[in-house]
C-alpha positions, 0 to 999 in steps of 0.5 A: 773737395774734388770739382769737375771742370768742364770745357764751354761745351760742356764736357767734362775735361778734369777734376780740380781739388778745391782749398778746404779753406775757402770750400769746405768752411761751416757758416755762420749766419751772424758773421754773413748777416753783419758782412752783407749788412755792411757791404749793403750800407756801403753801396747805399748812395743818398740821392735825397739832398735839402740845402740848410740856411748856409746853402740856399740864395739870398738872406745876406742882409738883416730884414729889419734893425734889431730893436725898436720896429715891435716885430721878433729879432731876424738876422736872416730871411733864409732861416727854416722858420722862413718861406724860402729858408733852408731845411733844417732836419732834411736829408743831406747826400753827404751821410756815411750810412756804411762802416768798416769790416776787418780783412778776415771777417770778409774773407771768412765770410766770403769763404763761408758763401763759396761753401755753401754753394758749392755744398748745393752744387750751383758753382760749375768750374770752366776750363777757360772762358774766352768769347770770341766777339762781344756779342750776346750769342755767344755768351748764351751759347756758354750758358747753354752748355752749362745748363745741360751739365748742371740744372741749377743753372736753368733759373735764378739769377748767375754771377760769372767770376773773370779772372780779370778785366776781360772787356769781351766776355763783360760785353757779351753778358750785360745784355742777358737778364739775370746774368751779370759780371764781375773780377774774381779778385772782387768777389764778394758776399753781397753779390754771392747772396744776391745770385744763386749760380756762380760761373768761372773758369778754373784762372779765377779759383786762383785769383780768388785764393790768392785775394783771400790769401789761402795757403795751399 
């Protein structure tokens, strides 16, 4: 597959031959559904937390002796059957709710997203993208070059692939709505899925090949 590249003006300056390994892949749907499931768990942070009997203040002393007062054996007056005890079945932030992914299960799927979106022509190839100051204007005017060469880009949300940490480029874009940042080399099919446009210079197709240990 043969891509256009463009300067930040939007005009054409190249083509590009993309790897057939990572851009011309059929999908399959199973394989992308139980990757994205599982990066989805991954991120999943449990911010709900219930102390159990062990945790809550208080109850350190047995509330009466054990026989003879005609009342039911207590050891602790912080047990779930108390007022002020701990939870016994509440939801607890230390839960793994994730799992693991084989290496080429995530890149096979990764390569499968990259295709089809290249297939449908929302993946524009920029010479380099250097902003000169971190300021919002300057990424807007970026991107509206890119929209005029390429209208999938006018709605729906855009991912902008660096090919490294480049503090200036993230700086101008994090205040755009719908428009967000991330290195090439972690590139991954959660947040494809998640956007329907994907921008990057020509420096992080090869990042992403080298990642995905394509053979050229």
């Amino acid at each position: 597959m043969e891509a256009a590249i463009y300067n930040q003006k939007g005009e054409k300056t190249g083509t590009m031959e993309l790897s057939k390994s990572l851009f011309e892949v059929k999908i399959n749907t199973d394989l992308v559904y139980q990757v994205a499931v599982t990066q989805a768990a991954n991120r999943r942070q449990g911010a709900a937390h219930t102390k159990n009997r062990g945790e809550v203040s208080g109850g350190g002393k047995k509330p009466w002796r054990q026989k003879g007062t005609g009342r039911s054996r207590h050891g602790s007056t912080r047990s779930p059957i108390w007022r002020h005890g701990g939870v016994a079945f509440g939801p607890r932030n230390d839960k793994i709710y994730g799992g693991k992914i084989n290496k080429k299960m995530r890149r096979k799927a990764l390569a499968m997203i990259l295709s089809a979106k290249a297939a449908a022509g929302t993946i524009t190839l920029l010479d380099r993208l250097e902003i000169s100051e971190p300021k919002t204007r300057r990424m807007v005017e970026v991107l509206g070059a890119v929209r005029k060469i390429n209208s999938n880009f006018e709605k729906g949300k855009i991912l902008i692939a660096l090919p490294g940490v480049e503090k200036t480029a993230i700086l101008a874009g994090r205040n755009i709505p719908g428009v967000e940042t991330i290195e090439a080399a972690k590139l991954n099919v959660l947040d494809l899925l998640n956007s329907k446009c994907l921008l990057m210079p020509v420096e992080s197709v090869e990042a992403i090949e080298k990642t995905a240990k394509i053979k050229k």
